[in-house]
VMD Tcl script that draws the C-alpha trace (Angstrom):
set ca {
  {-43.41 68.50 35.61}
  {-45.50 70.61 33.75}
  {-48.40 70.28 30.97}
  {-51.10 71.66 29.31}
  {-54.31 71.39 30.97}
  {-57.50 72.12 29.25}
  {-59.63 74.62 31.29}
  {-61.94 74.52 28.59}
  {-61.35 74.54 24.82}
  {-60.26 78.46 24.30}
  {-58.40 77.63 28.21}
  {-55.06 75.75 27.74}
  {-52.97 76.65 30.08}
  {-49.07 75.04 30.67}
  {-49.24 74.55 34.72}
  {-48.02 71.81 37.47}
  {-49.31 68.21 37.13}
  {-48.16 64.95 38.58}
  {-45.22 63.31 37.21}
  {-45.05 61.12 34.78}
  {-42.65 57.51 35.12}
  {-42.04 54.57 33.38}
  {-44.00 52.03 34.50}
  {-43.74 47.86 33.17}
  {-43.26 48.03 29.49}
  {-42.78 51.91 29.25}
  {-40.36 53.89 27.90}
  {-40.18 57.73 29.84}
  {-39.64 60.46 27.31}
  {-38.08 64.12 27.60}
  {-40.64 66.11 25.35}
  {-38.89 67.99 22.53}
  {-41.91 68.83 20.70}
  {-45.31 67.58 19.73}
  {-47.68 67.41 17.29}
  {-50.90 69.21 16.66}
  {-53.79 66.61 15.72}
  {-57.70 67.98 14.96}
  {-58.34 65.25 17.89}
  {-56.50 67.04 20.01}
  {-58.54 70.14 19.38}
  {-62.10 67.98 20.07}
  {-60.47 66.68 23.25}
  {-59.74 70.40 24.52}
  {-63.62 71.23 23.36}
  {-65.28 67.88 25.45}
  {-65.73 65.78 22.01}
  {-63.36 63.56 21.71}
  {-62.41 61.66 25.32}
  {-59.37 59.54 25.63}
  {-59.33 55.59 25.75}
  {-59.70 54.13 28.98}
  {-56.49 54.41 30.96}
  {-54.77 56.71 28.77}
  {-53.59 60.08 30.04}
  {-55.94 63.05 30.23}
  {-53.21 65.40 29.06}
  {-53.90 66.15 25.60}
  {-51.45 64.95 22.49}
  {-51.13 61.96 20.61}
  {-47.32 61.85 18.93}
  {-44.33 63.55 20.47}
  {-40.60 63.66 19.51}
  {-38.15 63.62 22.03}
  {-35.46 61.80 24.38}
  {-35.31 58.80 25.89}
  {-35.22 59.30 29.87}
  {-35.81 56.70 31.91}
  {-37.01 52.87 30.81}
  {-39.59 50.28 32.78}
  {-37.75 47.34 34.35}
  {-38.89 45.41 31.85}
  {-37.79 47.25 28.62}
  {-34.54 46.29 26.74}
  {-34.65 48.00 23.52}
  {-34.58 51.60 24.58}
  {-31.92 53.01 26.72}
  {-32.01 56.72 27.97}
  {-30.13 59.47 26.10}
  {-31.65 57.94 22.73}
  {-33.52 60.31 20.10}
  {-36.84 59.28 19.66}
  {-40.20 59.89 18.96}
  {-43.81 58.05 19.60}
  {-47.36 57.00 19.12}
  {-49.52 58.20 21.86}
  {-53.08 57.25 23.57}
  {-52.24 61.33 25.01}
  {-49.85 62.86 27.06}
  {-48.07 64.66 24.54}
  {-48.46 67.83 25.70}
  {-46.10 67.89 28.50}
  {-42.33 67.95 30.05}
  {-42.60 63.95 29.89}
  {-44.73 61.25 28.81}
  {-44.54 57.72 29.30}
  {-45.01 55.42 26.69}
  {-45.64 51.79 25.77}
  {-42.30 50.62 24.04}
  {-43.56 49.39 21.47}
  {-45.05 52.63 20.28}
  {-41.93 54.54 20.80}
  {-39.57 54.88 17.26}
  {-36.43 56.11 15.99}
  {-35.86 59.67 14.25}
  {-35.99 58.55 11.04}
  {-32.49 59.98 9.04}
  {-32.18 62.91 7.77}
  {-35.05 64.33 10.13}
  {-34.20 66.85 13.26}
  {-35.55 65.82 16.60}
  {-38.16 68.56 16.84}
  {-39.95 68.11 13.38}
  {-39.85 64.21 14.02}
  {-42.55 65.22 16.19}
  {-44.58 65.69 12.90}
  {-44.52 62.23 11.76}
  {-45.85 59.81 14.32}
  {-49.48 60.04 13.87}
  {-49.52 60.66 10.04}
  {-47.22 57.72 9.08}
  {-49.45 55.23 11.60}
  {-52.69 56.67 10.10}
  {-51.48 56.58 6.55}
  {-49.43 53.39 6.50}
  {-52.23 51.53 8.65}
  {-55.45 52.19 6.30}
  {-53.96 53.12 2.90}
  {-51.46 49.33 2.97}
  {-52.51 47.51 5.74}
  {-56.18 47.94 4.83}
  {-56.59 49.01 1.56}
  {-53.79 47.30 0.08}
  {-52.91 50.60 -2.18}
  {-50.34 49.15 -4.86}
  {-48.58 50.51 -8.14}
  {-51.05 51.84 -10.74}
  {-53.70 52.28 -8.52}
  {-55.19 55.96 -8.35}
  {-55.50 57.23 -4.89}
  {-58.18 59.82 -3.96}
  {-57.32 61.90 -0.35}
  {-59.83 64.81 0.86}
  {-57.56 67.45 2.62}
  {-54.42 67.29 0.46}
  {-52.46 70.12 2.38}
  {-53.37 68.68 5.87}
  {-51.30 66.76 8.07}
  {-52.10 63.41 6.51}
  {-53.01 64.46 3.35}
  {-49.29 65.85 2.52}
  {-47.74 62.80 4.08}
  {-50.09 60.09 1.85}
  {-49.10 62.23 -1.56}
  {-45.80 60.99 -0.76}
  {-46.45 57.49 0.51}
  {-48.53 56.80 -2.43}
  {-45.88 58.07 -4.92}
  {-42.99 56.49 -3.43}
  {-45.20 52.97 -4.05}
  {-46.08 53.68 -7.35}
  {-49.51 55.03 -7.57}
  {-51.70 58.13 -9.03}
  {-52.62 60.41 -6.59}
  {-55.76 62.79 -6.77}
  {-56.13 65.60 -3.82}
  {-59.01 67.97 -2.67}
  {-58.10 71.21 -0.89}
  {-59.80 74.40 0.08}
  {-56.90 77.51 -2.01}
  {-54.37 77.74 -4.96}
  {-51.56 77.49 -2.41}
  {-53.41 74.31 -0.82}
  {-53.21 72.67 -4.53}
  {-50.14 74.03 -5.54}
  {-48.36 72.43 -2.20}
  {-50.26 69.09 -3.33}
  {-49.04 69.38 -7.03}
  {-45.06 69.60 -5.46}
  {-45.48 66.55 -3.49}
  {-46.39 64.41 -6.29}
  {-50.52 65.01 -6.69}
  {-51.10 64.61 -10.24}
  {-54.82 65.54 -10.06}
  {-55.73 68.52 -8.23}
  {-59.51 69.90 -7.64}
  {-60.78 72.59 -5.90}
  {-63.53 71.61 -3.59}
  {-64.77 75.15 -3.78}
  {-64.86 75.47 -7.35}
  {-65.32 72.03 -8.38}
  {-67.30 68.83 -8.45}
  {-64.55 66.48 -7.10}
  {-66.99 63.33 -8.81}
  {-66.73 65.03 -12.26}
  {-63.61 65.68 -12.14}
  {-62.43 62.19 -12.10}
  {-64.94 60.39 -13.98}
  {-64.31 62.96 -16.55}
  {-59.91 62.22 -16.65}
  {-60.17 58.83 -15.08}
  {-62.66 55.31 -14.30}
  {-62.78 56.64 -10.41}
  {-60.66 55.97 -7.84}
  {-59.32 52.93 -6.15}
  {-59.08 53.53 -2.07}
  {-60.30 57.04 -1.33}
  {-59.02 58.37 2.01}
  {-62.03 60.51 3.84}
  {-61.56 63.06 6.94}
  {-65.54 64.34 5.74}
  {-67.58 61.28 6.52}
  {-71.57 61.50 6.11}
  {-70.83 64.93 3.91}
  {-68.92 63.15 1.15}
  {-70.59 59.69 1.30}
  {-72.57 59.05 -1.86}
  {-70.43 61.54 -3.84}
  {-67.66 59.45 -2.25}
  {-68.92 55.76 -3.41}
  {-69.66 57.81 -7.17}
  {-66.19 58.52 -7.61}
  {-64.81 54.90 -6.82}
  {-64.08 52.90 -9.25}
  {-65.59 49.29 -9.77}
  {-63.94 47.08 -6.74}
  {-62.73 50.68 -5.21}
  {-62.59 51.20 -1.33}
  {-63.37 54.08 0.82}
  {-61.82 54.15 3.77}
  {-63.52 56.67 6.57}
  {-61.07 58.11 8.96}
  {-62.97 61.41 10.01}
  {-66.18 62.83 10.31}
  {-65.48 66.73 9.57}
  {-68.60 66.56 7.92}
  {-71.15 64.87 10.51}
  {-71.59 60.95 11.69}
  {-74.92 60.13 10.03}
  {-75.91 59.73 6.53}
  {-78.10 57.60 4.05}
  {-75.94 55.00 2.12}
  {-77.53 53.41 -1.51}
  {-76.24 49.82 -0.92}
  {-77.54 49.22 -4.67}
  {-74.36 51.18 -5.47}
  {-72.10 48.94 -3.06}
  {-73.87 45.76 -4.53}
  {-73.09 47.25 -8.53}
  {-70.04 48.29 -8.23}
  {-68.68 45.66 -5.54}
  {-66.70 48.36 -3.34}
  {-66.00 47.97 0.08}
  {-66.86 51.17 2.84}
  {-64.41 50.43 5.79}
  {-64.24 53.08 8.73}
  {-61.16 53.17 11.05}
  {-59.43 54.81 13.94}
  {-56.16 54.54 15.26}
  {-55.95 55.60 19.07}
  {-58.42 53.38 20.67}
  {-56.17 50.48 18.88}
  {-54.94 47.63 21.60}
  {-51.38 48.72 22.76}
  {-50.64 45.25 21.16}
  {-51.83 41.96 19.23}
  {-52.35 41.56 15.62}
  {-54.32 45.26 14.61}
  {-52.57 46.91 17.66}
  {-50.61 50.31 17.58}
  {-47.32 48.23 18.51}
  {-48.11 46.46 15.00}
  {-48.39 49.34 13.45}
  {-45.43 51.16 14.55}
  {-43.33 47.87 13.55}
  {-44.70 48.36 10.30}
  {-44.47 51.93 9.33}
  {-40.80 52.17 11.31}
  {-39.76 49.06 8.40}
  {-41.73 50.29 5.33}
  {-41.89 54.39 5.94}
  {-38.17 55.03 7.07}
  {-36.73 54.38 4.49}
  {-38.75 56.12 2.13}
  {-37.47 59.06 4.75}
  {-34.13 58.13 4.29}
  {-34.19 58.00 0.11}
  {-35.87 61.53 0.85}
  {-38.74 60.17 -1.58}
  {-40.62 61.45 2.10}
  {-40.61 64.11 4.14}
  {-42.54 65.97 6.81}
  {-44.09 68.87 5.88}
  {-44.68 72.00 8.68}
  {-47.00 74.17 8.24}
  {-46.10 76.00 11.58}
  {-44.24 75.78 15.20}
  {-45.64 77.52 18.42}
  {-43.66 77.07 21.99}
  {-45.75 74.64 23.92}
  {-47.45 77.61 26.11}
  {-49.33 79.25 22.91}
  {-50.95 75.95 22.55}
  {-54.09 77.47 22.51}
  {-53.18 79.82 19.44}
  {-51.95 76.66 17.36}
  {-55.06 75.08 18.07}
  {-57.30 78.00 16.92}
  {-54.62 77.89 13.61}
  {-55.95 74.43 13.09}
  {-59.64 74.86 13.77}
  {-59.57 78.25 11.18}
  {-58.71 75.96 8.44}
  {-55.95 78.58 7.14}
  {-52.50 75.96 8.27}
  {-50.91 73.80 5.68}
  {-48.88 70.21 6.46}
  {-48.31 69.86 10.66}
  {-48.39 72.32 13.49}
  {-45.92 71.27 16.19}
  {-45.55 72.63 19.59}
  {-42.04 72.93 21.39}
  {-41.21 72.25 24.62}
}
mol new
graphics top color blue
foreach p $ca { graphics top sphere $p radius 0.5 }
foreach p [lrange $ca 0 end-1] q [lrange $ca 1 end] { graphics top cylinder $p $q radius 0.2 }
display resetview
């Protein structure tokens, strides 16, 4: 089969690797397209290394079908649609995947941009409900409105009932935000994203941060009393000073996660949250309260050029790569 294979980070080049198969508890799938994740990109650079065992091809969520099944596996057969949650390997002819990370299109999505939703849905289900417990009325804060997970959590929040404030970088970034559902839109150019919301609301219950150290104390100013930040990038560096008289007065929680290096199963696994988002988030697809949103589609080989696309800051939504 062939993949892309990271030379070096501006080096991606679609060559001849090893076959993949479906080994005990796998599920073999056909590549129709995958998605573009920023890990992705630190992975090609020499940042971000894989989990232990997982594939060294690079890409985390693919869309696809359903080729061959591990001896073991009874609830996928081949010739079905699906897509899947990925330690990496998605950018390839064929991966093979745990079954319990692999998922149905959700209706009324096509195969290839199904290949958008794998990663964001996990992400956003996983820390915004089965952390943060984000409910009706609440007032959701997510940094990166127009991004991948940003446009996907608009939605989720809406379709359960609460406010949603965004940050993005352009007019189009918070116009995009304002159509999904954003109510509150700043400009993190223009604006202080802290004023902004202490001056139309009392702060925000979960925030959702891709900035890390950057953003922290403005981040645990612009909660509200019993808010909670959850961390799920560090765009904007690993280490910075935290005033734990601020955690301690306005009892909020700081709670840092990741996804791939999850346990394929158990109780916090991916399998559990695949389970999840394929009983909660599909059928917010199916009322069409949800949908993906792509920002751009490159054939697999110009890999490279999506990945530059995403590193320049200038995509909206997901940037897919077909196969």
């Amino acid at each position: 089969m062939r993949a892309i294979v990271a030379e070096s980070a501006e080096q991606l080049v679609w060559q001849e690797v090893p076959d993949a198969s479906a080994g005990p508890g796998e599920v073999l799938i056909k590549v129709t397209a995958a998605g573009v994740n920023r890990a992705d990109v630190l992975q090609a650079a020499g940042k971000y290394p894989p989990p232990p065992g997982a594939s060294e091809i690079i890409g985390m969520e693919v869309s696809g079908i359903v080729a061959d099944v591990g001896p073991d596996v009874t609830q996928w057969t081949a010739g079905q649609q699906v897509c899947a949650l990925l330690a990496g390997g998605g950018y390839a002819e064929y991966v093979a995947v745990p079954a319990g990370q692999v998922m149905p299109i959700p209706a009324p999505v096509d195969l290839v941009d199904a290949a958008a939703i794998p990663e964001v849905a996990c992400t956003v289900w996983s820390n915004l409900v089965m952390t943060a417990h984000l409910g009706p009325g609440q007032l959701l804060l997510v940094h990166g409105g127009a991004s991948g997970i940003g446009t996907h959590a608009i939605q989720v929040a809406r379709a359960l009932g609460a406010r949603v404030a965004v940050t993005a970088g352009s007019p189009e970034k918070l116009e995009l935000s304002r159509e999904l559902g954003a109510q509150i839109t700043i400009s993190y150019r223009d604006e202080d994203f802290v004023a902004r919301l202490k001056e139309e609301t009392g702060g925000a219950d979960v925030i959702l941060d891709i900035m890390g150290a950057a953003y922290l104390d403005r981040n645990i100013d612009a909660l509200a009393t019993d808010g909670q930040l959850v961390i799920i990038g560090m765009q904007g560096g690993v280490k910075a000073e935290l005033n734990l008289g601020k955690l301690l007065t306005k009892r909020v929680r700081v709670i840092g996660t990741t996804l791939r290096a999850r346990p394929v199963s158990g109780p916090h696994s991916k399998s559990a949250v695949v389970s999840a988002v394929t009983a909660s988030v599909w059928p917010m697809f199916a009322s069409e309260r949800v949908r993906p949103v792509i920002g751009k589609r490159f054939p697999i080989q110009q890999a490279g050029e999506a990945h530059r696309l995403m590193e320049s800051g200038g995509s909206y939504g997901k940037i897919l790569l077909t196969v």
